[in-house]
N, CA, C and O atoms as a GROMACS GRO file, in nm:
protein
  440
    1UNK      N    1   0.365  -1.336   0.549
    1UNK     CA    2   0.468  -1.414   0.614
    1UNK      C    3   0.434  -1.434   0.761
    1UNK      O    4   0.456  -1.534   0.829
    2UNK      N    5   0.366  -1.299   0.804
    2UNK     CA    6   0.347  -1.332   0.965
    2UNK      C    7   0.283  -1.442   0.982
    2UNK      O    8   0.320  -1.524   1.066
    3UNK      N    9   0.153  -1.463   0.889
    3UNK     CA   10   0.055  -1.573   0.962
    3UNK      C   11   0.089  -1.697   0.951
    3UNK      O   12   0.048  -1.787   1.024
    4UNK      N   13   0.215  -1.719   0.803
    4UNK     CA   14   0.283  -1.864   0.824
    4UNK      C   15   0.181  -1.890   0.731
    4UNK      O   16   0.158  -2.011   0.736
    5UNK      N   17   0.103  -1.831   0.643
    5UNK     CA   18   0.031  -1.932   0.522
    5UNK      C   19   0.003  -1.846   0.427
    5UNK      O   20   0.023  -1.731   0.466
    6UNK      N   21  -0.044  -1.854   0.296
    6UNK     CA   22  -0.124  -1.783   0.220
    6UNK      C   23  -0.217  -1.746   0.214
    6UNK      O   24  -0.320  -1.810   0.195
    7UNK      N   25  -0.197  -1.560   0.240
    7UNK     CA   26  -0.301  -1.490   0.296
    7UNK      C   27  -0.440  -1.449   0.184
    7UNK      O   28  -0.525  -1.367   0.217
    8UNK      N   29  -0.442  -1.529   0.038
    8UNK     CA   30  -0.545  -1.494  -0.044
    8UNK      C   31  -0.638  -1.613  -0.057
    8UNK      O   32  -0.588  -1.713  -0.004
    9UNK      N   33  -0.766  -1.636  -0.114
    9UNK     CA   34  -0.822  -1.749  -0.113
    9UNK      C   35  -0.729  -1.831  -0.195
    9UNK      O   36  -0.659  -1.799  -0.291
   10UNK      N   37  -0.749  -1.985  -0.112
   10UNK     CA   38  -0.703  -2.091  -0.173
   10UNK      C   39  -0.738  -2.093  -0.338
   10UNK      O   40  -0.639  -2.091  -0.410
   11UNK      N   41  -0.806  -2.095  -0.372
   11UNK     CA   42  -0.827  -2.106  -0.544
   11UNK      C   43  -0.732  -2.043  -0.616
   11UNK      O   44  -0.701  -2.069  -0.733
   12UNK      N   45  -0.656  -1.908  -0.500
   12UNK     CA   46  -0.590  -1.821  -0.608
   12UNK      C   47  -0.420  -1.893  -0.586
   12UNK      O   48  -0.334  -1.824  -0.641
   13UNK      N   49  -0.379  -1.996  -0.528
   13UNK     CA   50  -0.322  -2.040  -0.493
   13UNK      C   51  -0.204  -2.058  -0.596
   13UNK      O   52  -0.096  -1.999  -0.606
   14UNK      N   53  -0.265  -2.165  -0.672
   14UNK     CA   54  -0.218  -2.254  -0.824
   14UNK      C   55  -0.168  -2.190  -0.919
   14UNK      O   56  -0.095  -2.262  -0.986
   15UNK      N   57  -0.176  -2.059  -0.964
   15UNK     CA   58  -0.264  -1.950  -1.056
   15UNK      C   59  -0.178  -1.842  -1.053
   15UNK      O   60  -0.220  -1.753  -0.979
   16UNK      N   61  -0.054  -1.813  -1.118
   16UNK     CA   62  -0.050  -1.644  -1.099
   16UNK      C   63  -0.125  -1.577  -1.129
   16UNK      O   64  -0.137  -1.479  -1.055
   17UNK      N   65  -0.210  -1.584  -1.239
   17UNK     CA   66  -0.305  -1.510  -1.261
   17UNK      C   67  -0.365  -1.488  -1.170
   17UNK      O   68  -0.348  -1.381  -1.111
   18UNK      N   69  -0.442  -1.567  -1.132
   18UNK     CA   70  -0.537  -1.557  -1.017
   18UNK      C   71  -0.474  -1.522  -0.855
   18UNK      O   72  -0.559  -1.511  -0.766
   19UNK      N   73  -0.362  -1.509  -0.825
   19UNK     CA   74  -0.307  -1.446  -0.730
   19UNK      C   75  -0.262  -1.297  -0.773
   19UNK      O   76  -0.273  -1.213  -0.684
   20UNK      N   77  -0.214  -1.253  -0.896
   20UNK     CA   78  -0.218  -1.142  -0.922
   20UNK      C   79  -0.385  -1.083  -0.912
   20UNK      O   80  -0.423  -0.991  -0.839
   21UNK      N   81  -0.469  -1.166  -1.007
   21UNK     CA   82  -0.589  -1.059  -0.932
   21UNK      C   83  -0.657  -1.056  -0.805
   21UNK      O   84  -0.733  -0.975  -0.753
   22UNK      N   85  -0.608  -1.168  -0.768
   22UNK     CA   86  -0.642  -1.120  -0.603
   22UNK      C   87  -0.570  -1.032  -0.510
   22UNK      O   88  -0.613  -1.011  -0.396
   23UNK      N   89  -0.460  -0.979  -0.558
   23UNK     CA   90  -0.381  -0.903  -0.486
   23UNK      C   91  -0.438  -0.759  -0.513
   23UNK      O   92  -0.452  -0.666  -0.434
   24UNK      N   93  -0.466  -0.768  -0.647
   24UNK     CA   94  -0.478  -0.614  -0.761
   24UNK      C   95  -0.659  -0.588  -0.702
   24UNK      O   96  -0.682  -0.472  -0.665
   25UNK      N   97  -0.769  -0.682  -0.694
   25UNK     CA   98  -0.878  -0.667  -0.680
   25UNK      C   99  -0.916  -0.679  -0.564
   25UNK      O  100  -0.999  -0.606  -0.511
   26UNK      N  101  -0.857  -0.776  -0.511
   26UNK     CA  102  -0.887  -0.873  -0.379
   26UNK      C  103  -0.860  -0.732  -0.225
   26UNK      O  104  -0.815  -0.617  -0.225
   27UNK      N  105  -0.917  -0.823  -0.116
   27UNK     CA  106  -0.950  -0.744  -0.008
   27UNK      C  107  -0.778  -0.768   0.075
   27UNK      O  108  -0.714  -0.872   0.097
   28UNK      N  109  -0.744  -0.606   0.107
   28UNK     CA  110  -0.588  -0.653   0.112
   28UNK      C  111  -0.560  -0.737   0.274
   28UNK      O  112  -0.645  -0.696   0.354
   29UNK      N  113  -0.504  -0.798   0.312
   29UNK     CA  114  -0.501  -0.888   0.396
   29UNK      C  115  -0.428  -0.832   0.523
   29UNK      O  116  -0.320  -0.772   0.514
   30UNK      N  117  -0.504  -0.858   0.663
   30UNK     CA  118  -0.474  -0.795   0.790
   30UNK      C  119  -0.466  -0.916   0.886
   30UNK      O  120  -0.533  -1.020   0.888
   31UNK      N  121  -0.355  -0.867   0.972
   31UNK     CA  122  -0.312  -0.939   1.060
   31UNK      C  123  -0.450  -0.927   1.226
   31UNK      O  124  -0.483  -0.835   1.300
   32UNK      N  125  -0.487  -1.059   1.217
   32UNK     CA  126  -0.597  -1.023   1.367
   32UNK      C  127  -0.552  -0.979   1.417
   32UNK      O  128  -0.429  -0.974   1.424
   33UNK      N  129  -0.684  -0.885   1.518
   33UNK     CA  130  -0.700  -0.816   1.641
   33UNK      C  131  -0.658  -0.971   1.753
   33UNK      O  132  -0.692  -1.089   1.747
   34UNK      N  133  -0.578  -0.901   1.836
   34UNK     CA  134  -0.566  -0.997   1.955
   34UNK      C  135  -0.452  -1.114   1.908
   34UNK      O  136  -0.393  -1.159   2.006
   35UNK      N  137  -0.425  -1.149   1.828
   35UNK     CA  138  -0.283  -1.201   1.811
   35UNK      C  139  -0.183  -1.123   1.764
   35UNK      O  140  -0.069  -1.167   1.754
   36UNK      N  141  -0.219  -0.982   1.726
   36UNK     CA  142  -0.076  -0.901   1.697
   36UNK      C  143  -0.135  -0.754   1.756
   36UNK      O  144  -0.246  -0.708   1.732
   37UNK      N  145  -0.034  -0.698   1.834
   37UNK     CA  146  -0.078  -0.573   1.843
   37UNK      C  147  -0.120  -0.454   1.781
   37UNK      O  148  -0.115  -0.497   1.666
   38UNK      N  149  -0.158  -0.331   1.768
   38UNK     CA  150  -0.261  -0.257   1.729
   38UNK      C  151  -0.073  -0.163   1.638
   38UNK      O  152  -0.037  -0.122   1.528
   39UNK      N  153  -0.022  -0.175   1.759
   39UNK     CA  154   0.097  -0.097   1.621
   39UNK      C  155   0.153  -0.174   1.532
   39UNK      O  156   0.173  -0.123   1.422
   40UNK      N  157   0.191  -0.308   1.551
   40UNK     CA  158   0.206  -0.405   1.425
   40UNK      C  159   0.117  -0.406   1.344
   40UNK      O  160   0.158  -0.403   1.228
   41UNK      N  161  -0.034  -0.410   1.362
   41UNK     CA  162  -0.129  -0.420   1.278
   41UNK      C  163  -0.125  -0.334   1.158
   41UNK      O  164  -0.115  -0.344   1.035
   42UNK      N  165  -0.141  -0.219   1.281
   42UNK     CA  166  -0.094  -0.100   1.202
   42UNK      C  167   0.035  -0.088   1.099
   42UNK      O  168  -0.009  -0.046   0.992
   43UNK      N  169   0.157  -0.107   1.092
   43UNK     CA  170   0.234  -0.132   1.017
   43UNK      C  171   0.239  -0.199   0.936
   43UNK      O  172   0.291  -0.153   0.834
   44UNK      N  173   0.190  -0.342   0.930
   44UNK     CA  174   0.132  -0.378   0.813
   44UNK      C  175  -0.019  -0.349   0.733
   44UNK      O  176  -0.072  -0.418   0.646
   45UNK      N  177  -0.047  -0.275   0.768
   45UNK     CA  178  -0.149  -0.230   0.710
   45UNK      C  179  -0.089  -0.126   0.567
   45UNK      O  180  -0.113  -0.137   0.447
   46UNK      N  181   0.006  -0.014   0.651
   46UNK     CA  182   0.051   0.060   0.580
   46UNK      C  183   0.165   0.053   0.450
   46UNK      O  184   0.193   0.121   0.351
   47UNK      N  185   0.221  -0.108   0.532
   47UNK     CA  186   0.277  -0.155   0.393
   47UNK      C  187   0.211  -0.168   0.292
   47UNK      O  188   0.228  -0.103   0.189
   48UNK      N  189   0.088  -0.293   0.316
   48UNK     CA  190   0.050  -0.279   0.233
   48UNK      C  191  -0.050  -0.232   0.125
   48UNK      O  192  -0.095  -0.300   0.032
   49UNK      N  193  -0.078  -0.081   0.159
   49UNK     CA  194  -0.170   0.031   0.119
   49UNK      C  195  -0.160  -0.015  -0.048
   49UNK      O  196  -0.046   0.004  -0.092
   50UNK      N  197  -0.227  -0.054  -0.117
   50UNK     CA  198  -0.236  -0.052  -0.239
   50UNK      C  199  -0.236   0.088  -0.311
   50UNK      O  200  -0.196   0.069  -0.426
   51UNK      N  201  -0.266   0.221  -0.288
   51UNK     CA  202  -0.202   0.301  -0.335
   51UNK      C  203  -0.078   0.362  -0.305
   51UNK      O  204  -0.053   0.418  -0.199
   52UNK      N  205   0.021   0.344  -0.432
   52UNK     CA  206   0.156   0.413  -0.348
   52UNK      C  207   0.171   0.555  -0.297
   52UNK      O  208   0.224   0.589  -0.192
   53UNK      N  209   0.118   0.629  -0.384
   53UNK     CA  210   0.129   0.751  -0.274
   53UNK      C  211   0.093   0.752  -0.169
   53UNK      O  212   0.136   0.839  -0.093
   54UNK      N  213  -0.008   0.649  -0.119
   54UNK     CA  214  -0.021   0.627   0.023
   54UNK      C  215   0.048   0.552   0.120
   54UNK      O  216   0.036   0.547   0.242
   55UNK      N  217   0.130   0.486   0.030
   55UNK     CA  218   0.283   0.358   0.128
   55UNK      C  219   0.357   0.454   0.152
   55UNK      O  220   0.385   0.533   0.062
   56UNK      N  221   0.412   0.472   0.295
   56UNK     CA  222   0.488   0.553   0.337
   56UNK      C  223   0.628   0.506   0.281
   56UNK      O  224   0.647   0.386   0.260
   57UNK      N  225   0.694   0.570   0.265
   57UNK     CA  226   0.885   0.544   0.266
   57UNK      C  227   0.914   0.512   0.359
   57UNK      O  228   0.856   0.520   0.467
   58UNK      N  229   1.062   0.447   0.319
   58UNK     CA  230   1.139   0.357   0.410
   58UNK      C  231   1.175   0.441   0.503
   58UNK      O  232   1.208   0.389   0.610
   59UNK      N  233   1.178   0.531   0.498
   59UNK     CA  234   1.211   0.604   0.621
   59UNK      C  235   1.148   0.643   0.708
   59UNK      O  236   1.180   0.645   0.827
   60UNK      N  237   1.022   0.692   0.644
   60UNK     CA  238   0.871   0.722   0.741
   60UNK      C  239   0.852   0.543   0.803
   60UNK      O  240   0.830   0.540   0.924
   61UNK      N  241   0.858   0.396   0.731
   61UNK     CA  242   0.823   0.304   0.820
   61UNK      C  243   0.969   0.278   0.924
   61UNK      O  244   0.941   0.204   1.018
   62UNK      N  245   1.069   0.308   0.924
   62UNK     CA  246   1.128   0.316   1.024
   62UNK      C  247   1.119   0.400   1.163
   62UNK      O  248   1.162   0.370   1.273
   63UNK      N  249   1.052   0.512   1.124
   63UNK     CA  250   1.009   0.568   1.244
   63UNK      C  251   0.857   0.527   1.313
   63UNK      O  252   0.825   0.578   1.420
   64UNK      N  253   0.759   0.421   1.236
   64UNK     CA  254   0.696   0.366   1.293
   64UNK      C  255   0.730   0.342   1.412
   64UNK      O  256   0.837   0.301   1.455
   65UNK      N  257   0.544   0.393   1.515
   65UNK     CA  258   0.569   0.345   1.674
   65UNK      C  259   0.618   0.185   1.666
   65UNK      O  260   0.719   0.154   1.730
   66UNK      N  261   0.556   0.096   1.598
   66UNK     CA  262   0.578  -0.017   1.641
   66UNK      C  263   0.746  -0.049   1.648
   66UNK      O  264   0.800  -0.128   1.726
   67UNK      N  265   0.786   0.001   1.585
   67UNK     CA  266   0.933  -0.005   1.578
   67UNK      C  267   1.033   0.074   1.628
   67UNK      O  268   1.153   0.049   1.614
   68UNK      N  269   0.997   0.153   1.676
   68UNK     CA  270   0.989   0.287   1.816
   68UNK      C  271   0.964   0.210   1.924
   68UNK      O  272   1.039   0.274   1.998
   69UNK      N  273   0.915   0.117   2.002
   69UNK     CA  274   0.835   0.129   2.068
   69UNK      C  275   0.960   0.039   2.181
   69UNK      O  276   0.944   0.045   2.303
   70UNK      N  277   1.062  -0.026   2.130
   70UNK     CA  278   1.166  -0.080   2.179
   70UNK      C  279   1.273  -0.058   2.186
   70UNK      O  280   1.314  -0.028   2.074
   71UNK      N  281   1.375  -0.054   2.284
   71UNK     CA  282   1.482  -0.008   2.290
   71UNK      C  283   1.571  -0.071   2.167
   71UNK      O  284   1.530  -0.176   2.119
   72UNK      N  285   1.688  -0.013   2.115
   72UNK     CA  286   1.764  -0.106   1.999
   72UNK      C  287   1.793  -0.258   2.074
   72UNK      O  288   1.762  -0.339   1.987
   73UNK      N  289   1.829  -0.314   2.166
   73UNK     CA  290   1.839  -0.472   2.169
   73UNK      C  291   1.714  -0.556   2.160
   73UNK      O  292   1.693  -0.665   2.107
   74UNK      N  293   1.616  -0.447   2.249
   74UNK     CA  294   1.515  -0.544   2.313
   74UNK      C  295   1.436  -0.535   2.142
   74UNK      O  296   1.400  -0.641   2.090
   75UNK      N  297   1.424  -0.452   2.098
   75UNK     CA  298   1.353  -0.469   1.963
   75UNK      C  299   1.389  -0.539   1.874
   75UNK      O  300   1.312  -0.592   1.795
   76UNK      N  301   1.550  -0.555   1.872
   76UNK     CA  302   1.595  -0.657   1.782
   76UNK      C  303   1.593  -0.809   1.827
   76UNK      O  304   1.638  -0.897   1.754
   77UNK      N  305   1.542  -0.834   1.948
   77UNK     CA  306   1.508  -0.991   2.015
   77UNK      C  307   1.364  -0.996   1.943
   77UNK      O  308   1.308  -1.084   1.878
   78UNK      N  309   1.330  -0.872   1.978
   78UNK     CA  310   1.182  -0.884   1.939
   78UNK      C  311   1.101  -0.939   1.757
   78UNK      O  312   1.030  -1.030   1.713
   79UNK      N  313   1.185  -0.786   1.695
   79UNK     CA  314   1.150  -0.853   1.578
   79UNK      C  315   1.243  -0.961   1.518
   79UNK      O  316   1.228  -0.961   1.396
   80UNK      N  317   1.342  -1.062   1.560
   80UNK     CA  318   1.388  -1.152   1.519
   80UNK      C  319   1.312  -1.243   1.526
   80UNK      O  320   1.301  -1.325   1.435
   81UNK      N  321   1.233  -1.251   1.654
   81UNK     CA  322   1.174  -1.358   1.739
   81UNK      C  323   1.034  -1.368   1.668
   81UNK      O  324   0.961  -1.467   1.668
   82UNK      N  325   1.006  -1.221   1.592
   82UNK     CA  326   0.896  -1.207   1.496
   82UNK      C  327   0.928  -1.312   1.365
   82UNK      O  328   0.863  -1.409   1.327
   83UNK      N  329   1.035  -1.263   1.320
   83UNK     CA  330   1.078  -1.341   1.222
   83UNK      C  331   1.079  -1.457   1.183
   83UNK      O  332   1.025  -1.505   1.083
   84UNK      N  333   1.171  -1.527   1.297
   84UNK     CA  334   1.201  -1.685   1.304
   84UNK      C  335   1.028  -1.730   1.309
   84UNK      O  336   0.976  -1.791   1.216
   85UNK      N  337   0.963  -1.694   1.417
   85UNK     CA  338   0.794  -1.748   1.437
   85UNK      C  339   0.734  -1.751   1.299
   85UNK      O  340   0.677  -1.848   1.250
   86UNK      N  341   0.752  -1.645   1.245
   86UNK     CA  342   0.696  -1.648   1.050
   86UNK      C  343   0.777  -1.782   0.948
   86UNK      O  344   0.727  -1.882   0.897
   87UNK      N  345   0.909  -1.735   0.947
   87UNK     CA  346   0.968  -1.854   0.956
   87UNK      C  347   0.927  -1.976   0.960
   87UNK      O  348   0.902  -2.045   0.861
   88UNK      N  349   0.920  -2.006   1.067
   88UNK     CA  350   0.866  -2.158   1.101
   88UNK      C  351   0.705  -2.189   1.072
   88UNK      O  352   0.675  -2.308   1.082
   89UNK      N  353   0.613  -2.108   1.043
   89UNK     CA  354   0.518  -2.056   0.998
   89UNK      C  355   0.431  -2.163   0.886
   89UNK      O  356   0.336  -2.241   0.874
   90UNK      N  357   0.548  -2.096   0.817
   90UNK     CA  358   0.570  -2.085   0.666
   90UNK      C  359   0.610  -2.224   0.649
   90UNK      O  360   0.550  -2.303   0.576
   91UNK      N  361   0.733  -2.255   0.733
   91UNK     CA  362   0.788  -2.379   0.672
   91UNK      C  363   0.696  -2.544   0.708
   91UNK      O  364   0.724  -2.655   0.663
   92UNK      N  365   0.584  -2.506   0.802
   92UNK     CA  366   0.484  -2.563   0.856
   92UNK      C  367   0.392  -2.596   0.734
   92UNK      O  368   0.356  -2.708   0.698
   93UNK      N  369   0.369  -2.502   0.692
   93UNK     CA  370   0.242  -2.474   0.608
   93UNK      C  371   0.299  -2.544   0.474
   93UNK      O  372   0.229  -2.634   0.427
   94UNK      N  373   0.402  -2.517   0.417
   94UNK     CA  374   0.476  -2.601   0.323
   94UNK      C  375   0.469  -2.731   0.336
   94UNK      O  376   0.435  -2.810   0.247
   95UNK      N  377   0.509  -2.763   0.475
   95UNK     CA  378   0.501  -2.926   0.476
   95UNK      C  379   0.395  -2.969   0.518
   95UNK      O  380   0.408  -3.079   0.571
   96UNK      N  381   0.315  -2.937   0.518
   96UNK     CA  382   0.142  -2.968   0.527
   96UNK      C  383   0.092  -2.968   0.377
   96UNK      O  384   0.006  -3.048   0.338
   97UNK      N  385   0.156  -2.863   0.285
   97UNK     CA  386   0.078  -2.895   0.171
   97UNK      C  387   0.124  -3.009   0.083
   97UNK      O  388   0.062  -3.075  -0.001
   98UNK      N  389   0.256  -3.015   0.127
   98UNK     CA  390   0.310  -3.088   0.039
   98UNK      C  391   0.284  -3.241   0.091
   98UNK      O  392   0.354  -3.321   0.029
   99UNK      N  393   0.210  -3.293   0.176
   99UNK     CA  394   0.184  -3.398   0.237
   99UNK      C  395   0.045  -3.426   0.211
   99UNK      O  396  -0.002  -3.537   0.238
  100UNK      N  397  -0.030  -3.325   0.157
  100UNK     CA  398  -0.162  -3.351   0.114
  100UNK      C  399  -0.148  -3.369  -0.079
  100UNK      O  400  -0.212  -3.450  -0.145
  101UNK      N  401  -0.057  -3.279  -0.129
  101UNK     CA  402  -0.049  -3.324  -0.272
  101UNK      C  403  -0.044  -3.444  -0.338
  101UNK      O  404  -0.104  -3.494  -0.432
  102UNK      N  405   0.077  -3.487  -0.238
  102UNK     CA  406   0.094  -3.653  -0.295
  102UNK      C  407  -0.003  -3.758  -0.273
  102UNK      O  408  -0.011  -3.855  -0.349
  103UNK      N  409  -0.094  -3.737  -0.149
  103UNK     CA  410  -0.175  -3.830  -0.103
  103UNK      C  411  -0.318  -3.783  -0.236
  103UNK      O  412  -0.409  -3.852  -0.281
  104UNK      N  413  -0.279  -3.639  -0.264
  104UNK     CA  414  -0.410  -3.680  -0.388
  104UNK      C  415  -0.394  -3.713  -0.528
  104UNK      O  416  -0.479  -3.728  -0.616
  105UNK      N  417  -0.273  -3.722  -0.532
  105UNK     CA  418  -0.254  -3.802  -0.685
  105UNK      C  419  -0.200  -3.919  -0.673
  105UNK      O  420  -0.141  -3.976  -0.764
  106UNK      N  421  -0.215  -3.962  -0.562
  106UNK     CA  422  -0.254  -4.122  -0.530
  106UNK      C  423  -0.348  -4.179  -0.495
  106UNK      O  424  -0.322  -4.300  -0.486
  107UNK      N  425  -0.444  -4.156  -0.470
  107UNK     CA  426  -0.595  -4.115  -0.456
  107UNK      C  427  -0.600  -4.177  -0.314
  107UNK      O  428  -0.696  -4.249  -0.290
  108UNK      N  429  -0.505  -4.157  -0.214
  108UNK     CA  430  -0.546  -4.253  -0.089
  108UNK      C  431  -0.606  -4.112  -0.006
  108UNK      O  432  -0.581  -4.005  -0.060
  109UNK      N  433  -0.681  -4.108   0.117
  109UNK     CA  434  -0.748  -4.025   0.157
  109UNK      C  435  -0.689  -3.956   0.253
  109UNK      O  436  -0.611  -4.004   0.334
  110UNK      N  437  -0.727  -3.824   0.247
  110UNK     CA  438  -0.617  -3.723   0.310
  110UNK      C  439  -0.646  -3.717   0.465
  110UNK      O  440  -0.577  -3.646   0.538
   0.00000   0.00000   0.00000
């Protein structure tokens, strides 16, 4: 959600299948160095640990630094402001694809 697109190869796109095995096989997906900080990174990393005994509980990721790391208002500007940015992301990336679909089953050039 952070990066605002689909974080597995395009091929696996179309496909549950093929997005299930890219999730189950595939290399699990990290947020860059230098557009998100090293404790966000970190937090999503740990979400998404493909072994569960290794995903911390909801309670261990609430005491995450990254989520520590702000007072209760300023953190809640913060990760809202996280949010809405994914948000709009997302809803970007949607209307980009959906503006290239139609133009190819009309065969005019994208």
């Amino acid at each position: 959600i952070s990066k605002g697109s689909y974080p597995y190869p395009p091929e696996t796109y179309n496909n549950v299948f093929s997005q299930l095995s890219a999730i189950v096989d595939g290399e699990v997906p990290e947020l860059e160095p230098g557009s998100y900080s090293e404790e966000a990174r970190d937090f999503v990393r740990q979400c998404l640990n493909k072994n569960p005994d290794k995903r911390p509980t909801y309670d261990q990721l609430l005491s995450h630094r990254w989520l520590q790391m702000y007072p209760d208002e300023e953190g809640e500007r913060i990760l809202s402001g996280f949010v809405e940015n994914a948000q709009k992301n997302h809803q970007e990336s949607r209307n980009k694809s959906q503006r290239v679909v139609p133009a190819l089953h009309s065969g005019m050039p994208v």
